[in-house]
C-alpha positions as a Python dict, from the first residue, in 0.01 Angstrom:
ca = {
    (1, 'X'): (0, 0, 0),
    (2, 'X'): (64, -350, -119),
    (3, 'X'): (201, -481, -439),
    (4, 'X'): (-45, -772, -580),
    (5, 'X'): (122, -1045, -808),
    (6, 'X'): (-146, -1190, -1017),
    (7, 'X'): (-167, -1599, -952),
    (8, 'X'): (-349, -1674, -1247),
    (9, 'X'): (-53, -1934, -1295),
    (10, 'X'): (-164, -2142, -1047),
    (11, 'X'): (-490, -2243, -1178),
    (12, 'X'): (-315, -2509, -1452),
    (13, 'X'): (-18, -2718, -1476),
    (14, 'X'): (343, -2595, -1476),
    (15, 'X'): (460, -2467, -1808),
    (16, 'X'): (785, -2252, -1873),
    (17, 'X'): (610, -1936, -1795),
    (18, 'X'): (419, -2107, -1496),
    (19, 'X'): (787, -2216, -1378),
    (20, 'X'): (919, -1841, -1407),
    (21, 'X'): (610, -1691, -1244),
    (22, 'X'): (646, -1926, -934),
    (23, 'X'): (1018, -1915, -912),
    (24, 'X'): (1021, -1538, -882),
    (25, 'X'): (709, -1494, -676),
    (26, 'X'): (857, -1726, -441),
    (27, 'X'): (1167, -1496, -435),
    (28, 'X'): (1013, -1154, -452),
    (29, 'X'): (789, -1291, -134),
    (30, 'X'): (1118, -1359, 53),
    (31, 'X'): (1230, -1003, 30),
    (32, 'X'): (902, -808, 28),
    (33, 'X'): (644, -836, 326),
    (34, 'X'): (423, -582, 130),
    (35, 'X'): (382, -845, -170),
    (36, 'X'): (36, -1009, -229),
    (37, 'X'): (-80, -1271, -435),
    (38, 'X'): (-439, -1288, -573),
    (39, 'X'): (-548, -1588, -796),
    (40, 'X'): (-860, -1746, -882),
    (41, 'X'): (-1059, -1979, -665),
    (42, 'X'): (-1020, -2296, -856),
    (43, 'X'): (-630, -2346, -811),
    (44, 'X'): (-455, -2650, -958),
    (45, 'X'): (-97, -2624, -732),
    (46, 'X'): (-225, -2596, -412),
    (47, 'X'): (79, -2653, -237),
    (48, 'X'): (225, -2329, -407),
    (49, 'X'): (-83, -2157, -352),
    (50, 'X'): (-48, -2266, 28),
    (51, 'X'): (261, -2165, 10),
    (52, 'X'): (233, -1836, -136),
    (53, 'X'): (-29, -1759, 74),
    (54, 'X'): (-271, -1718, -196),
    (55, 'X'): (-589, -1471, -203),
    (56, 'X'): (-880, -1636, -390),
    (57, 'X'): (-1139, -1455, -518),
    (58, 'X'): (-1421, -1442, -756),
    (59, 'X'): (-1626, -1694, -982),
    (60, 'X'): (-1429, -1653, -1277),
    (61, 'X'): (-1184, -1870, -1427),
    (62, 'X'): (-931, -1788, -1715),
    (63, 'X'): (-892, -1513, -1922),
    (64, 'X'): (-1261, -1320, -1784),
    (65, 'X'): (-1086, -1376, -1451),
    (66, 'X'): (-841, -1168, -1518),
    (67, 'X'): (-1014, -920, -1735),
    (68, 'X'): (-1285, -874, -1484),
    (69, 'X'): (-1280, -1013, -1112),
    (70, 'X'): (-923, -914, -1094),
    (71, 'X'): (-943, -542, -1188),
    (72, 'X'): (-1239, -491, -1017),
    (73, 'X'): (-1050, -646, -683),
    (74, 'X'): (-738, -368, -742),
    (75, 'X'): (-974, -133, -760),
    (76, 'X'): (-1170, -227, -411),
    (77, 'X'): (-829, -179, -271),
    (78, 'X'): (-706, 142, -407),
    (79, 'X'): (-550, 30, -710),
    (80, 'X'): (-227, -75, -594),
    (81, 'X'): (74, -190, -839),
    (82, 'X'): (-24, -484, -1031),
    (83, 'X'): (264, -765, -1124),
    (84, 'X'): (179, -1008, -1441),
    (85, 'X'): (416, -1278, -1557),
    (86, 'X'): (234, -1480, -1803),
    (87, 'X'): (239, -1296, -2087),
    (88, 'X'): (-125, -1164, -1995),
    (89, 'X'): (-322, -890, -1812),
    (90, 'X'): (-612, -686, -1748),
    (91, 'X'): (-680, -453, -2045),
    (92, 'X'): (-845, -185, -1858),
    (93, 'X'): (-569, -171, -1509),
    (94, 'X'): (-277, 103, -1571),
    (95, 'X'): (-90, 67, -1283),
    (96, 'X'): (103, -276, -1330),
    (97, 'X'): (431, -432, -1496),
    (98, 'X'): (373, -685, -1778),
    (99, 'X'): (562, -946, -1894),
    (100, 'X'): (525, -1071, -2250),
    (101, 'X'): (754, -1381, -2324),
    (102, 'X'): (735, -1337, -2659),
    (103, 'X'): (536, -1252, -2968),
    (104, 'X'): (523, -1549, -3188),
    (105, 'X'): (155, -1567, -3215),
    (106, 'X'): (143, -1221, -3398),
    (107, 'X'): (453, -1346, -3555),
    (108, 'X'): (281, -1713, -3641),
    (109, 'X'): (-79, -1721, -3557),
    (110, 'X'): (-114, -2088, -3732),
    (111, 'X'): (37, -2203, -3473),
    (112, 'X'): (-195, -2086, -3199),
    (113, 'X'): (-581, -2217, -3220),
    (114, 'X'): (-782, -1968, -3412),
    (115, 'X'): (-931, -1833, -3054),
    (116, 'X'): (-584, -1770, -2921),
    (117, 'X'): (-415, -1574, -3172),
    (118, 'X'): (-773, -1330, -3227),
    (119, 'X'): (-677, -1263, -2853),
    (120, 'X'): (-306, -1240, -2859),
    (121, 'X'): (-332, -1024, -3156),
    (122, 'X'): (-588, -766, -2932),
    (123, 'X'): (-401, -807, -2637),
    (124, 'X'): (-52, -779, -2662),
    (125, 'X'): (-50, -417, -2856),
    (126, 'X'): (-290, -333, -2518),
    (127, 'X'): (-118, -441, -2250),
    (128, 'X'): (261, -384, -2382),
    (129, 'X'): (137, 49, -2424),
    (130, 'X'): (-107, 47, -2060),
    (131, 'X'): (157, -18, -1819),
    (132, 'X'): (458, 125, -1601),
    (133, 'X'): (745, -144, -1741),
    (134, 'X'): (731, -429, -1981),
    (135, 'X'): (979, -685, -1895),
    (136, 'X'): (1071, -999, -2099),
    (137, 'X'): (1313, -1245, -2103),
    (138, 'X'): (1530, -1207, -2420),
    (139, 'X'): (1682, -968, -2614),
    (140, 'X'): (1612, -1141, -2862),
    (141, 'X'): (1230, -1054, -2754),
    (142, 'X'): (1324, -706, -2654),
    (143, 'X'): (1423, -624, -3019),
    (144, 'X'): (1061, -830, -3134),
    (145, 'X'): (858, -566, -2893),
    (146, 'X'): (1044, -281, -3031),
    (147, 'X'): (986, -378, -3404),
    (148, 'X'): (664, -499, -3407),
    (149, 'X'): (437, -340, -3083),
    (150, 'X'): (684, -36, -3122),
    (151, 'X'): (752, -31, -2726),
    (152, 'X'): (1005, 201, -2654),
    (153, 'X'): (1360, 55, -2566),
    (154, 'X'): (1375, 263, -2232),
    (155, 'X'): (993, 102, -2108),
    (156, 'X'): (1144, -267, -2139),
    (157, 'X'): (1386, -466, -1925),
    (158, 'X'): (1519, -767, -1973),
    (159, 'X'): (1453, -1041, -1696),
    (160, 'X'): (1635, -1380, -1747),
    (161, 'X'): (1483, -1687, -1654),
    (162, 'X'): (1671, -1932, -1433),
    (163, 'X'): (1743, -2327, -1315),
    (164, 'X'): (1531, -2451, -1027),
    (165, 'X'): (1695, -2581, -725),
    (166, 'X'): (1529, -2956, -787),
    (167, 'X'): (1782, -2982, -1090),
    (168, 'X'): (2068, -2886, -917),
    (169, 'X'): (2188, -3178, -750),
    (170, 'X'): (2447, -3441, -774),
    (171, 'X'): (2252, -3760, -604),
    (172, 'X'): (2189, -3997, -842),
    (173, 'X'): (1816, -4110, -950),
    (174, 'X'): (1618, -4382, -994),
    (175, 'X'): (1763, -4591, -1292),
    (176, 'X'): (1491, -4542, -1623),
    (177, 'X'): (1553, -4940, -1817),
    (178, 'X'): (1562, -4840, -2130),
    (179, 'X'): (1820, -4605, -2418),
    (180, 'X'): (1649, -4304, -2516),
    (181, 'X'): (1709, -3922, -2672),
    (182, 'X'): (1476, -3675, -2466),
    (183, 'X'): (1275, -3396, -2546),
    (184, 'X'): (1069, -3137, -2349),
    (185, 'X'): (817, -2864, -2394),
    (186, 'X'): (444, -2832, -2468),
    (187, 'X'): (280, -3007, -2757),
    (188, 'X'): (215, -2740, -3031),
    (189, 'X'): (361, -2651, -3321),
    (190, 'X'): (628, -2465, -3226),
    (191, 'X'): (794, -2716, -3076),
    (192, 'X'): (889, -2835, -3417),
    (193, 'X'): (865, -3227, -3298),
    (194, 'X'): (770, -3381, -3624),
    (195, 'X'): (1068, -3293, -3762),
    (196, 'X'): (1245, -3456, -3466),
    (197, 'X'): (1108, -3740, -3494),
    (198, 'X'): (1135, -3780, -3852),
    (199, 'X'): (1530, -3766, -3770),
    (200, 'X'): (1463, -3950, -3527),
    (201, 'X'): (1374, -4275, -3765),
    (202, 'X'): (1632, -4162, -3986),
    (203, 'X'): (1891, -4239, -3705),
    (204, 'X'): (2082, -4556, -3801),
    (205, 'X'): (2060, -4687, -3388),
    (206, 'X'): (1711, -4855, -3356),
    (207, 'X'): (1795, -4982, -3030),
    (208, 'X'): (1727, -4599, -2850),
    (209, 'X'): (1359, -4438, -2798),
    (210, 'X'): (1254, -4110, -2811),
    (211, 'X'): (1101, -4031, -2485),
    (212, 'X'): (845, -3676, -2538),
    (213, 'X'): (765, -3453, -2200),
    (214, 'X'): (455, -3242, -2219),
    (215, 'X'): (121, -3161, -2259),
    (216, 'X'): (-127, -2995, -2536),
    (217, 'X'): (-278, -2702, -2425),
    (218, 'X'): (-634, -2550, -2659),
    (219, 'X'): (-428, -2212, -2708),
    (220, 'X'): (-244, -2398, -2956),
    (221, 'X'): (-308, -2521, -3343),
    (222, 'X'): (-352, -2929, -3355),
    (223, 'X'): (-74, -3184, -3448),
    (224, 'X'): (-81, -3476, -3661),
    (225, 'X'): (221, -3649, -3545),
    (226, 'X'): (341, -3862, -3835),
    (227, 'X'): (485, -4230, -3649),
    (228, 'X'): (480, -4528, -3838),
    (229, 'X'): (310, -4788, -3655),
    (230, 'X'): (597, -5013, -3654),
    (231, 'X'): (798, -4738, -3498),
    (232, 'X'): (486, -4653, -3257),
    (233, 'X'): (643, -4845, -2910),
    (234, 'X'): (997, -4624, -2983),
    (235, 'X'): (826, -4297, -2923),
    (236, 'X'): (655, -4220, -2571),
    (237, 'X'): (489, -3982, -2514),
    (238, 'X'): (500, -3902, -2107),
    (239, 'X'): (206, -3603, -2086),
    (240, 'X'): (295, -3372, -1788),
    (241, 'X'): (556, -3533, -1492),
    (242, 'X'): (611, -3370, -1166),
    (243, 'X'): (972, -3189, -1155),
    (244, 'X'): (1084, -3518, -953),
    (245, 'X'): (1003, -3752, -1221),
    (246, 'X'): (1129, -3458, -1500),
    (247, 'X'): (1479, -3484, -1287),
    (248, 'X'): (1485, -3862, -1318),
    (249, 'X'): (1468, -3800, -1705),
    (250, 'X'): (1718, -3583, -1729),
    (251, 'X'): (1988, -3755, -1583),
    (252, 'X'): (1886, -4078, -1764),
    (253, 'X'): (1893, -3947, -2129),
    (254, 'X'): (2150, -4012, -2363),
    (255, 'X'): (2076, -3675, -2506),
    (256, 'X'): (1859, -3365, -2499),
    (257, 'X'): (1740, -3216, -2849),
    (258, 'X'): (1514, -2906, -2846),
    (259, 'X'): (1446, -2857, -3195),
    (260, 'X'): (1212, -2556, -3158),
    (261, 'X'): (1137, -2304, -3380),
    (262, 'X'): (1133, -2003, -3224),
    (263, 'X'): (1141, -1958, -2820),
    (264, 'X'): (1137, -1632, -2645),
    (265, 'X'): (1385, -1813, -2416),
    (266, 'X'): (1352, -2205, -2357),
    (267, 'X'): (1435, -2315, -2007),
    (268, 'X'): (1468, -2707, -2053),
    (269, 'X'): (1759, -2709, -2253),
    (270, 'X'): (1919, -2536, -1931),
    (271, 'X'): (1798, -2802, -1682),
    (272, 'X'): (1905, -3032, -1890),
    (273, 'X'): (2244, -2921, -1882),
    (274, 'X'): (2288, -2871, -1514),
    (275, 'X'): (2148, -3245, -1472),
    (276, 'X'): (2486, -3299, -1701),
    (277, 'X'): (2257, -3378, -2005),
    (278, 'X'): (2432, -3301, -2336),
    (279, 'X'): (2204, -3084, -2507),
    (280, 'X'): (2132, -3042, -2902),
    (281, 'X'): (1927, -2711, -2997),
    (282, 'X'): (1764, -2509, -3280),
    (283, 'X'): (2047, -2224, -3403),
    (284, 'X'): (1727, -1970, -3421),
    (285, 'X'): (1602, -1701, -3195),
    (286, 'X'): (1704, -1676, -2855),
    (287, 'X'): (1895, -1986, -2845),
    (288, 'X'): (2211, -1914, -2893),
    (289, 'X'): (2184, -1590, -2714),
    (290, 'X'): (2120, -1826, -2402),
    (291, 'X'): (2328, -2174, -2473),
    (292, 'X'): (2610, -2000, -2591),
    (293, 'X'): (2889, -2294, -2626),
    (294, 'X'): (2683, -2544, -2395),
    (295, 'X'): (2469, -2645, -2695),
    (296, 'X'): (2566, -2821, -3028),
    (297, 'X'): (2344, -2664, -3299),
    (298, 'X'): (2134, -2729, -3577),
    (299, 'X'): (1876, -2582, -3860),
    (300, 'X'): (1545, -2687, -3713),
    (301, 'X'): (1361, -2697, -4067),
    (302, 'X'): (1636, -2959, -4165),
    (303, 'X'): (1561, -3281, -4069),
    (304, 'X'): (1904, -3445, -4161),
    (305, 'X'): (2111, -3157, -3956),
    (306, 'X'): (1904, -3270, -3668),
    (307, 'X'): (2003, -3643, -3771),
    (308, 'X'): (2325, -3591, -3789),
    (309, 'X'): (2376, -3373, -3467),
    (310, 'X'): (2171, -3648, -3294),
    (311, 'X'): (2438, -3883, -3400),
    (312, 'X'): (2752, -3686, -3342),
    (313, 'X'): (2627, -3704, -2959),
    (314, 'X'): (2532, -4067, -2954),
    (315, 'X'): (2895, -4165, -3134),
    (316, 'X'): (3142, -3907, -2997),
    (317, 'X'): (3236, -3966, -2666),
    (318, 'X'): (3460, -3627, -2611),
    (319, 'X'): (3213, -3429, -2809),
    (320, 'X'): (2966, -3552, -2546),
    (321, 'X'): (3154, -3487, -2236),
    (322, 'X'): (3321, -3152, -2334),
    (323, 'X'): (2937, -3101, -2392),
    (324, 'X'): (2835, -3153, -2085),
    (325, 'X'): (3070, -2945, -1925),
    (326, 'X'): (3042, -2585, -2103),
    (327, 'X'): (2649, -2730, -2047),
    (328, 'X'): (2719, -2769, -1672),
    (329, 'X'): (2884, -2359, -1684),
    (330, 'X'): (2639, -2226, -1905),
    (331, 'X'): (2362, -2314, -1672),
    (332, 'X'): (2499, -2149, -1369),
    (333, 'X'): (2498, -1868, -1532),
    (334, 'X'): (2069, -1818, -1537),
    (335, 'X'): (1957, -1734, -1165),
    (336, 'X'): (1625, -1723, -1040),
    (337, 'X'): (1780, -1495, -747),
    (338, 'X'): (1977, -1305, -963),
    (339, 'X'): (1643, -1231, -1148),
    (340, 'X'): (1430, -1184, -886),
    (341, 'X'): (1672, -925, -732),
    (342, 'X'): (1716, -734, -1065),
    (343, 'X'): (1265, -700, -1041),
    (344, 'X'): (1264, -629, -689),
    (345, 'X'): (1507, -324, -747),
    (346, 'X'): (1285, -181, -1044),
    (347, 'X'): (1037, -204, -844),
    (348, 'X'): (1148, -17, -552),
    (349, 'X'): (1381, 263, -768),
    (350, 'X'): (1167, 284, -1100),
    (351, 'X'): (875, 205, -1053),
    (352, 'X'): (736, 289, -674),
    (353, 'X'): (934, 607, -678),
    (354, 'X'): (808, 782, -932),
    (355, 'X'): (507, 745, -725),
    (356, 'X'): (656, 905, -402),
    (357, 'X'): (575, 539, -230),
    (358, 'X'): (804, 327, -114),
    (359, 'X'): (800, 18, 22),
}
């Protein structure tokens, strides 16, 4: 019987969790010929899809998609083992392995869209008791799953996210004409970026911008970014870049600063520092638990800690480059293979054995 890998992920943009759900279904594809991936029909990266070699089904889109069309599918086909990686699934399917990323919309629904967090707050107690395994990518998320959904230590495993292959490289990059401190991640609240770049106008170098990567998505609560409109050409904001044009960024940046507020693991901060980026990042959550002593830290509610840790990169020059190598070490650490291998065993000695089928 064959293992299906739900694709939802490739019917929008890349995201963190789109980047982990590709990364390790490219993997898991490598070493299993019985692994199958089922997606909607209207697919955004069709290369991956290609790729992948995608099965598209249904008139669905979204979240009935995968409530509906897909379940029904599993079930035309004997209900084989379902795979989810993006922190959603079917309700109604038993026979699958979630992931949930993290919690922080039962933790913080104001910072989800009113929509999002009413389904978040149904699903996740669902989907985290119907299923063989709940993996995550934390421990700091482990413990949040174990104290608030009450899943029992022995039904989770931990799953670290890794470093693409595009960012690890030494050629050099297109030259980007301008100073500037970078940032990455989705537009929502979360993210913490008004405080950023409030310390960002604080910082006594006007001559640097602040250069902001990524996208709004409707799952999340609305910003009102507070710029000055003499300030208003310092502060760009990009939208989404390909991973080529994301690579060109981070090896031109002075700095990277990821002030978030609470991640369940935050992978830019590691691309950053295998592009040899020196990276400045919130001291809550999961972050220190995976910079360890690649990262300078600060309070991310304190807008002068991140002005000051901002500046300590910009001024000191051996700050900066012991920086950027424990950055460079740290990174190597996180492997997409090394994860992928760790699911690909549960899967074969956990999880298909207690079914008497292996594959």
């Amino acid at each position: 019987m064959y293992i299906y890998i739900n694709a939802k992920f490739l019917a929008e943009n890349l995201t963190g969790i789109g980047r982990l759900s590709i990364e390790i279904s490219r993997l898991l594809k490598k070493k299993n010929p019985n692994i199958r991936f089922v997606a909607p029909t209207k697919i955004v990266l069709k290369d991956i899809a290609k790729e992948l070699e995608v099965i598209s089904i249904g008139f669905l889109n979204g979240a009935l998609w995968e409530q509906i069309e897909l379940p029904l599918y599993l079930k035309s086909k004997g209900n084989p083992l379902l795979i989810n990686f993006t922190s959603t699934a079917p309700i109604f399917y038993s026979n699958q392995i979630n992931t949930i990323c993290d919690i922080t919309s039962l933790k913080h629904p104001e910072w989800y869209s009113k929509k999002a967090a009413f389904y978040y707050r149904i699903l996740f107690p669902l989907i985290s008791k119907r299923c063989k395994k709940v993996l995550t990518i934390s421990e700091f998320v482990k413990q949040d799953l174990m104290n608030f959904l009450k899943v029992k230590e022995e039904n989770i495993t931990v799953i670290y996210c890794g470093v693409s292959e595009v960012f690890n490289t030494n050629e050099t990059t297109e030259k980007i004409d301008y100073d500037f401190i970078l940032a990455v991640g989705s537009l929502d609240p979360r993210k913490n970026l008004n405080n950023l770049i409030q310390a960002y106008l604080k910082l006594d170098n006007k001559n640097i911008k602040l250069v902001l990567i990524g996208q709004k998505h409707t799952s999340f609560a609305k910003i009102d970014f507070k710029i000055p409109n003499e300030r208003a050409n310092d502060i760009i904001f990009t939208g989404y870049v390909s991973d080529n044009e994301l690579l060109r960024y981070y090896k031109n940046a002075k700095l990277f600063v990821f002030p978030s507020l609470e991640e369940g693991f935050g992978i830019p901060p590691l691309e950053a520092m295998q592009c040899g980026c020196p990276v400045a990042v919130s001291n809550t959550s999961c972050m220190p638990e995976i910079c360890g002593d690649g990262a300078l830290y600060f309070d991310p509610k304190s807008i002068n800690e991140i002005k000051n840790q901002i500046s300590n990169l910009l001024t000191d020059y051996s700050l900066k480059e012991n920086l950027i190598e424990k950055g460079k070490l740290r990174a190597k650490k996180f492997s997409w293979s090394n994860s992928s291998n760790l699911l690909n065993e549960l899967i074969k000695n956990d999880i298909l054995k207690k079914n008497n089928k292996f594959v």
